[in-house]
C-alpha positions as CSV (number, residue, x, y, z in Angstrom):
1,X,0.0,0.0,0.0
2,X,2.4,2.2,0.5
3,X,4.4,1.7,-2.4
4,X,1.8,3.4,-4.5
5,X,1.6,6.5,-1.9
6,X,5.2,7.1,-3.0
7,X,3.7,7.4,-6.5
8,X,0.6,9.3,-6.1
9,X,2.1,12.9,-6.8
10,X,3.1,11.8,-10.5
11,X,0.2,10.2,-11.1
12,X,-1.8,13.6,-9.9
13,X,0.8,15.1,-12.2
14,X,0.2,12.9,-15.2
15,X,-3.7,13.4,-15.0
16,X,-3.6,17.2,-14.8
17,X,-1.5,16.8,-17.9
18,X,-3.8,14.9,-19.8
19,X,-6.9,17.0,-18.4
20,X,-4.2,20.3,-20.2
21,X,-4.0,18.9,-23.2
22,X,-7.3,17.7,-23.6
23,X,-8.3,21.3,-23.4
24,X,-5.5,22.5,-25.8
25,X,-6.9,20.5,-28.4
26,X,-10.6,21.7,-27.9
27,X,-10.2,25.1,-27.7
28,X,-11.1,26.9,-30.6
29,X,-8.3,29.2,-32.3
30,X,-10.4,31.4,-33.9
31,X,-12.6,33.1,-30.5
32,X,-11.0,36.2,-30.5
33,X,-11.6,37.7,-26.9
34,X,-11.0,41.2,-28.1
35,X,-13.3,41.2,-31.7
36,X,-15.5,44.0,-30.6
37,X,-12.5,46.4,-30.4
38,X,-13.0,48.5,-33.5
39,X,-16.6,48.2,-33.3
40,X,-19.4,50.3,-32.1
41,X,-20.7,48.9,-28.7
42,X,-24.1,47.3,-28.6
43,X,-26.7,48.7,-28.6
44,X,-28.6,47.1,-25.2
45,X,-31.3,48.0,-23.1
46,X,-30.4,47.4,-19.1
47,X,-32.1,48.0,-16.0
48,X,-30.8,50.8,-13.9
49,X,-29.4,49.6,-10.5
50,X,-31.4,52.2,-8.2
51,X,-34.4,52.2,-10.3
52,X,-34.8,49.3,-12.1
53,X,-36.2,51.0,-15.0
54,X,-34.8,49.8,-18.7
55,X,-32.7,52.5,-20.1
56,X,-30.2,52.0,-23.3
57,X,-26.5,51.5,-23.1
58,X,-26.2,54.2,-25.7
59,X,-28.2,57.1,-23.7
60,X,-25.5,56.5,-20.8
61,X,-22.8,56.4,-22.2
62,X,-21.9,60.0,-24.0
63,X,-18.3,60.6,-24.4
64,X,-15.7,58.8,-23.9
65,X,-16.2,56.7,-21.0
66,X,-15.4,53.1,-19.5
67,X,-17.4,50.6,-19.2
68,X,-16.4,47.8,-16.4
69,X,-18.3,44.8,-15.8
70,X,-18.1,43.3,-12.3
71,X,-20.0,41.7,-9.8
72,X,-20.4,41.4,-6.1
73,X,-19.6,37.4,-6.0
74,X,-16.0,37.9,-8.0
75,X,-13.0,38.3,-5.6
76,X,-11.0,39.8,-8.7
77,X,-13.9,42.6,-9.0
78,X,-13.1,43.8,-5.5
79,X,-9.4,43.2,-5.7
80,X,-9.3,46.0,-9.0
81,X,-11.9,48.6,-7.3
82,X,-9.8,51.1,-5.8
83,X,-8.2,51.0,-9.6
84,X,-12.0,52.0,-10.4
85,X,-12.0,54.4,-7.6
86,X,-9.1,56.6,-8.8
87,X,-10.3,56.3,-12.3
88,X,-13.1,58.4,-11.2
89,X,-10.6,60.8,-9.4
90,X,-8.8,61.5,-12.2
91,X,-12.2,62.6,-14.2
92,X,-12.8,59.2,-15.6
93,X,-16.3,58.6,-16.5
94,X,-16.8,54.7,-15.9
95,X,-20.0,53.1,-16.1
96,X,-20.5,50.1,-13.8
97,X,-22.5,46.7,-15.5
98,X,-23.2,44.1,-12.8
99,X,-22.7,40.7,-14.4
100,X,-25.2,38.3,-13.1
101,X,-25.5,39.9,-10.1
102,X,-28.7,41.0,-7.8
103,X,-29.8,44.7,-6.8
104,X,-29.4,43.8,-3.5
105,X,-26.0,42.4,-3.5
106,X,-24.8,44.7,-6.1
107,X,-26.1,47.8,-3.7
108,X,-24.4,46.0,-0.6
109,X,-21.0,46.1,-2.7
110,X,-21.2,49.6,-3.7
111,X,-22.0,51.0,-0.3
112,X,-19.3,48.6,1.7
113,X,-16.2,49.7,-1.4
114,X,-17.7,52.8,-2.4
115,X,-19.5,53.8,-5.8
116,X,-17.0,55.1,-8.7
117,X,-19.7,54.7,-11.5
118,X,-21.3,57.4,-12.8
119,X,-23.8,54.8,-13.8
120,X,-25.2,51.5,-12.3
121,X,-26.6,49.3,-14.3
122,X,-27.8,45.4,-14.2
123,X,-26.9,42.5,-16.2
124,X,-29.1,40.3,-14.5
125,X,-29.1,37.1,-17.2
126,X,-25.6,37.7,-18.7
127,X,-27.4,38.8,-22.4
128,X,-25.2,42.0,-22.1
129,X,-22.1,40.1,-21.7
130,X,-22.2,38.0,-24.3
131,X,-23.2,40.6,-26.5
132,X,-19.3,42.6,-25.3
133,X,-17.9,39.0,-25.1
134,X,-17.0,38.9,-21.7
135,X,-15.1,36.1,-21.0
136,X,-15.9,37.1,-17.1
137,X,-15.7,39.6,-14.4
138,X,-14.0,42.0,-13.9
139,X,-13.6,43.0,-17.9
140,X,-12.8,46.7,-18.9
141,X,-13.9,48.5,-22.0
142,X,-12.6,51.9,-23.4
143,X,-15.6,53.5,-25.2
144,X,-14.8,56.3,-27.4
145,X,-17.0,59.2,-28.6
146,X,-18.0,58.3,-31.5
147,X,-19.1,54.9,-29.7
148,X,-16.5,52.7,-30.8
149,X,-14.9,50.4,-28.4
150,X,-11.4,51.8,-28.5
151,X,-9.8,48.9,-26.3
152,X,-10.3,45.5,-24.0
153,X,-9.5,44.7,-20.5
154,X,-9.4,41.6,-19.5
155,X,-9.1,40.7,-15.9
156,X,-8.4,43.3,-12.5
157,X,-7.0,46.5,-13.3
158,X,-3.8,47.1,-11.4
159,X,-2.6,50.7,-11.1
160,X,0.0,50.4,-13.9
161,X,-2.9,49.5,-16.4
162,X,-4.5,53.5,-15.5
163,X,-2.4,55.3,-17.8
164,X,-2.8,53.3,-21.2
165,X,-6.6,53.2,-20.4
166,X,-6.9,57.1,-19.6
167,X,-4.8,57.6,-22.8
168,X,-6.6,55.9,-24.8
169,X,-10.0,58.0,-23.5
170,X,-8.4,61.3,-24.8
């Protein structure tokens, strides 16, 4: 019995590798994460957080603004927000999307970290992030004036990412 305790770590080893490949073989070369970049964003109809009242992507965001998907059940989303936070210090307009996320828990987040959207709105069934391919939360979009996404974010902003995504704004 023991003998094959001594050999349990390369057979974990061996498994994960198989379970790796498996996965490299599957995946499909051509999903590009970042094919709306170019693009103009889509044009969606959200609920508001506060309200709950359907307004469209397009009459909140005027500018050039950000647009951040997060939610309150993603440790990543509250690992980036004080990246958020002094986004909106600098003059950064950033509109916040909760990705399958409730009101309630969405409100709780905002009010424990802080709110650095200047709006709130709900993805409640995901349609919105498929629609921006979001791969998951947090993801980050640079939305230009003329309504074309100008850039992709994938993953937590760290404070090193600020500059390119503020440049890119202007």
């Amino acid at each position: 019995m023991r003998r094959w305790l001594a050999f349990a770590p390369l057979l974990v080893l061996a498994a994960l590798a198989v379970l790796f490949a498996g996965y490299a073989l599957k995946r499909d070369p051509r999903v590009q994460p970042h094919a709306l970049v170019g693009k103009p964003m889509p044009a969606l109809m959200l609920a508001e957080l506060d309200s709950g009242r359907p307004v469209a992507l397009g009459a909140v965001v005027k500018g050039p603004v950000i647009i951040n998907f997060f939610a309150s059940w993603c440790g990543p989303c509250e690992i980036e927000h004080p990246q958020l936070v002094a986004l909106k210090a600098r003059g950064v307009t950033v509109v916040g999307i909760a990705y399958k996320d409730s009101p309630a828990n969405t409100q709780a987040f905002l009010s424990r970290l802080g709110d650095p959207f200047a709006a709130r709105l709900i993805d409640r069934d995901g349609r919105a992030g498929i629609e921006f391919g979001v791969t998951g939360v947090p993801e980050t979009f640079v939305i230009g004036s003329d309504g074309l996404v100008l850039a992709k974010h994938t993953g937590p902003l760290e404070a090193k990412d600020l500059d390119g995504l503020v440049a890119k704004l202007r």
